[in-house]
C-alpha positions, -999 to +999 in steps of 0.1 A: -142+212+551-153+184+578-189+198+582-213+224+578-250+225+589-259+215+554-286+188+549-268+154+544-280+125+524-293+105+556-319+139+565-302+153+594-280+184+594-252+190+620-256+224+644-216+233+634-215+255+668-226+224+691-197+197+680-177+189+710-140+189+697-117+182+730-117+145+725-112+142+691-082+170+697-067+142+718-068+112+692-065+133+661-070+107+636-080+106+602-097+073+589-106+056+555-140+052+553-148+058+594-129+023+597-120+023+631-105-013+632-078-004+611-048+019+615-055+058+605-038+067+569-033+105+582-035+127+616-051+169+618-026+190+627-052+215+632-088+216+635-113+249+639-146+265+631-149+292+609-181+311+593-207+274+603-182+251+587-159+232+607-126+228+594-092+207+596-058+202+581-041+166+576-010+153+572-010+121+558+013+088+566+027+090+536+049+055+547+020+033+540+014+022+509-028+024+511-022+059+530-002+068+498-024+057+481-055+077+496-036+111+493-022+106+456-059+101+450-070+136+466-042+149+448-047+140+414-083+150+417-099+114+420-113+119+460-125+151+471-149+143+505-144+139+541-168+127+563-175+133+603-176+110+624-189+109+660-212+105+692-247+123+689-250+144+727-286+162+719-313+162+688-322+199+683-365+199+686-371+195+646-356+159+649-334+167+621-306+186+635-279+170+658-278+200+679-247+189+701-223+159+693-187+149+703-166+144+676-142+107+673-126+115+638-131+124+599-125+102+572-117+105+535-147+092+519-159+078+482-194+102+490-197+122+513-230+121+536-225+162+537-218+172+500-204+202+511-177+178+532-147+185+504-111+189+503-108+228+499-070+225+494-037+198+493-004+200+494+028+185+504+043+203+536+086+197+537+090+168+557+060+150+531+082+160+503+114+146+518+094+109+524+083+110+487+121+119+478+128+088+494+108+066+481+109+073+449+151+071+452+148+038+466+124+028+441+147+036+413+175+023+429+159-006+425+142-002+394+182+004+378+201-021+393+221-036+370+216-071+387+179-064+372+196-065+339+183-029+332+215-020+314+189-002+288+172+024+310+206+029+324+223+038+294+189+063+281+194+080+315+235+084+312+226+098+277+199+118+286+220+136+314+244+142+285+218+158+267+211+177+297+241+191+308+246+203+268+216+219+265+224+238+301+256+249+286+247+262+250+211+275+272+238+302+292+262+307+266+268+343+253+265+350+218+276+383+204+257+390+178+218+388+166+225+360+143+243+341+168+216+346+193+190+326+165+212+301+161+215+293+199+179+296+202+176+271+178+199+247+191+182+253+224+147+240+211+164+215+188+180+201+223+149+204+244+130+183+218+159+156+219+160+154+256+121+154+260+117+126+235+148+108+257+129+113+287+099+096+274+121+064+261+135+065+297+094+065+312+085+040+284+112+013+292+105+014+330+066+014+324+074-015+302+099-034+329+073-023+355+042-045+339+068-076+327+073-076+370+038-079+372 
């Protein structure tokens, strides 16, 4: 939610109706902060008005790090407002509303001027997923290389995929009888508890070998 005519924080409000989109449709960009010197961390793929709010959808550039950064944030629930930003065309008579403007861009913003100005939804379309796949496989390619001397986490891993692949195959075995099927639940639980605890060692020692690179 880019805008509504809400009262913002500097005393004006912004007549939703009268923002001049066709420019900013041009040079879709989405800024950190309204910092226009630096490169943009994300682009609208589609912005509209709806009910006196106006609206937009981003995809961020998930390639740089501080862009990353940004949208981890939004996701994990640490930033939450966009700002507008823009040229003012025409003050309404009151002096407080910007009756007409041209919009430039939206930022992500710390606080928003508008405090209705929030994310109102996030999510990862494929192509975002497939770049965080592939980061995060050349990150652990490089956290496990044995030139690291990581022989540990790669030998929790190995027998954590062991663990794995066991509990799969007791998980969609067939037992015949009611006492058979207890005993595999048990097993079952007794195998998901080994290979959570086997995950966490795995997350502890590359936590651990992450903060000795530090």
């Amino acid at each position: 939610m880019v805008s509504t005519g809400a009262l913002d924080s500097h005393g004006e409000r912004i007549n939703v109706d009268g923002i001049n989109l066709k420019e900013f449709k041009q040079n879709p960009v989405v800024l950190w902060g309204h910092d226009g010197f630096n490169l943009p961390i994300a682009k609208a793929t589609k912005v509209w008005k709806e009910a006196g709010k106006l609206m937009a959808r981003a995809k961020f550039y998930l390639k740089d790090d501080f862009a990353r950064k940004v949208y981890e944030y939004i996701v994990d629930g640490y930033l939450n407002a966009v700002s507008i930003g823009g040229m003012v065309d025409e003050w309404a008579n009151d002096g407080i509303t910007i009756d007409k403007m041209t919009m430039k861009e939206f930022s992500v913003v710390s606080v928003p001027a508008n405090p209705e100005a929030l994310v109102a939804a996030k999510s990862l379309d494929g192509k975002q997923r497939a770049e965080l796949r592939a980061l995060a496989n050349a990150y652990a390619r490089k956290m496990l290389s044995k030139e690291d001397g990581n022989t540990e986490i790669i030998q929790n891993i190995q027998t954590l995929e062991t663990l794995v692949a066991t509990l799969k195959e007791v998980a969609h075995s067939e037992p015949q009888d009611v006492k058979a099927q207890v005993l595999t639940k048990r097993v079952v639980l007794k195998q998901a508890q080994v290979v959570v605890r086997q995950a966490e060692n795995v997350i502890r020692s590359i936590k651990l070998k992450d903060k000795n690179n530090e």
